[in-house]
Every structure is written in structure tokens, then in C-alpha cells.
N, C-alpha and C positions, 0 to 999 in steps of 0.2 A: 325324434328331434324335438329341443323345447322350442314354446316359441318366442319370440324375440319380442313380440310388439305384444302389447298390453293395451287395453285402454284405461287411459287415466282415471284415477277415481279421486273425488273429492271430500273433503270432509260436507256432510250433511249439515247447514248451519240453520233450521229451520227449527221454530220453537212447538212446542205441543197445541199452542193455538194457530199453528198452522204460519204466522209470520215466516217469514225467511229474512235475515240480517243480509242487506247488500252492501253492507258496504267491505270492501277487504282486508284482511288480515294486516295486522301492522308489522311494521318490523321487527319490533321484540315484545317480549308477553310485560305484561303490564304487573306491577308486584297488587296484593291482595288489597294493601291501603289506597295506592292508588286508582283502582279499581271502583272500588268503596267512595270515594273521594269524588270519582265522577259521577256514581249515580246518585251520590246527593244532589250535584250542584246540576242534573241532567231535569231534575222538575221545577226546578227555580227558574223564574224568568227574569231580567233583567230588570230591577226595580230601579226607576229614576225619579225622580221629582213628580210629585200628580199635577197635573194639568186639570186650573177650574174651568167648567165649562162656563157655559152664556148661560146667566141667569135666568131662570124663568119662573113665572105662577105655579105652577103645578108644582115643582118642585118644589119652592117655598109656601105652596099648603100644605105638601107632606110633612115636611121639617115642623112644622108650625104646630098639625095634627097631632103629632107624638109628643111633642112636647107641652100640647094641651091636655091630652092625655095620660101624662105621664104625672101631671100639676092636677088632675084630679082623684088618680088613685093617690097619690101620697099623703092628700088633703081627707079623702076619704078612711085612707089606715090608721091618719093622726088625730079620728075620732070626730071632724068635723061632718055636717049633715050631707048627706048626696048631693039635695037637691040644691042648695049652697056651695057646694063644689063645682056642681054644673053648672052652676054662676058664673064661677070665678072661670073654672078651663075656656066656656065660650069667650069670656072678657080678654083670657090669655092667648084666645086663638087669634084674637081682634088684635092682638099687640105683637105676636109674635110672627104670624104670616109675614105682615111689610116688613118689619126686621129683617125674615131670615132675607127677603128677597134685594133690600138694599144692603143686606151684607152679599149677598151673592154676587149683586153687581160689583160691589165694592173690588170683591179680590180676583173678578176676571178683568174689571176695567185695569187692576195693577199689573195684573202678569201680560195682558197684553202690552203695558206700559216698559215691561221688564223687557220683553221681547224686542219691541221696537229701539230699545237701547241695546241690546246684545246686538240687533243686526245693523244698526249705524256704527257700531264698533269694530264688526266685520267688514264695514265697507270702507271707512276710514282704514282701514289696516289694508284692506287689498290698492288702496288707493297709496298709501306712501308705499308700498312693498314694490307698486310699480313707476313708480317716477323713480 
């Protein structure tokens, strides 16, 4: 006599490094582009607006450093003396640290300025939505 009862067997959905895919099978198979199409868009994270942070020193020495740095090799390629270069980059390092840092402030004191106008405009709005 055969026998009736079987145990179920599943498809094996486990990768060669050993992952296993939990999540289940969809209701119909997915065509090749569309497939393709998701795992472009599956490494991409959602890019929105950057957000500046609070300005600080440290930050605007680094900023400052490169760019003193970067005003002495140029200086130094376009045939001018080293040690007159290194002149000039410390002079540019004096000028461009508080630079970079009042520009730093500059555009976090705006977006936070952006911000607190986005959310009186939400509150304004929940406020006539409920009267």
C-alpha cells in the first residue's frame, strides 16, 4: 500500500553564505527588469535635504587647514618660494578658520530658522483644521 501522508518539503531558500531569505514568497514571480530595478534602488538610501549641524572650532580648523594647505601647494607648483608660501597658507589659515566657522554658524542659525517656520505653519494649520 502507498503511503498517503508525506512530509512537506520546502524550497531551500538559504544563500551560500549561509543567509537564509525570511521573508515569503510573493504572489507572483517578478519579471527580470523588475527584479533588476529593485536591487538598484535596495542600496540606495533615501536622500533628502542634508541637515547643517552646530557649528564648531574644530570643524572650522579642519575646513580652514585644507584650504591653507591646498593655497600652499598651488603657490608652491606656480613657482613661488616654500618658505613664502608658508607665509601666505599660515596668513590664510588666520583668515579662513573664523570664516569657515561664521559661515558655519551662519547656515545652521538659518535652517534652524527654516525649521521653526515649517513648524508654526504646522501648528497654524492644525489650529484652523480644528476650529
Amino acid at each position: 500500500m502507498a503511503q498517503t501522508k508525506k512530509k512537506r518539503r520546502r524550497k531551500h531558500r538559504g544563500t551560500q553564505g549561509g543567509r537564509i531569505d525570511t521573508r515569503p514568497a510573493r504572489g507572483r514571480a517578478r519579471s527580470r527588469a523588475e527584479a533588476q530595478s529593485r536591487a538598484r534602488n535596495r542600496g540606495k538610501k533615501k536622500q533628502g535635504p542634508r541637515t547643517p549641524g552646530p557649528a564648531s572650532w574644530s570643524g572650522a580648523l579642519k575646513k580652514g587647514g585644507v584650504a591653507a594647505v591646498l593655497f600652499v601647494v598651488l603657490l608652491t607648483v606656480f613657482g613661488q618660494n616654500p618658505v613664502v608660501s608658508l607665509g601666505v597658507g599660515l596668513l590664510m589659515l588666520g583668515f579662513y578658520v573664523p570664516m569657515a566657522f561664521l559661515m558655519d554658524r551662519f547656515f545652521y542659525q538659518r535652517h534652524l530658522r527654516k525649521e521653526a517656520q515649517k513648524q508654526a505653519e504646522r501648528e497654524a494649520q492644525r489650529a484652523g483644521a480644528g476650529s
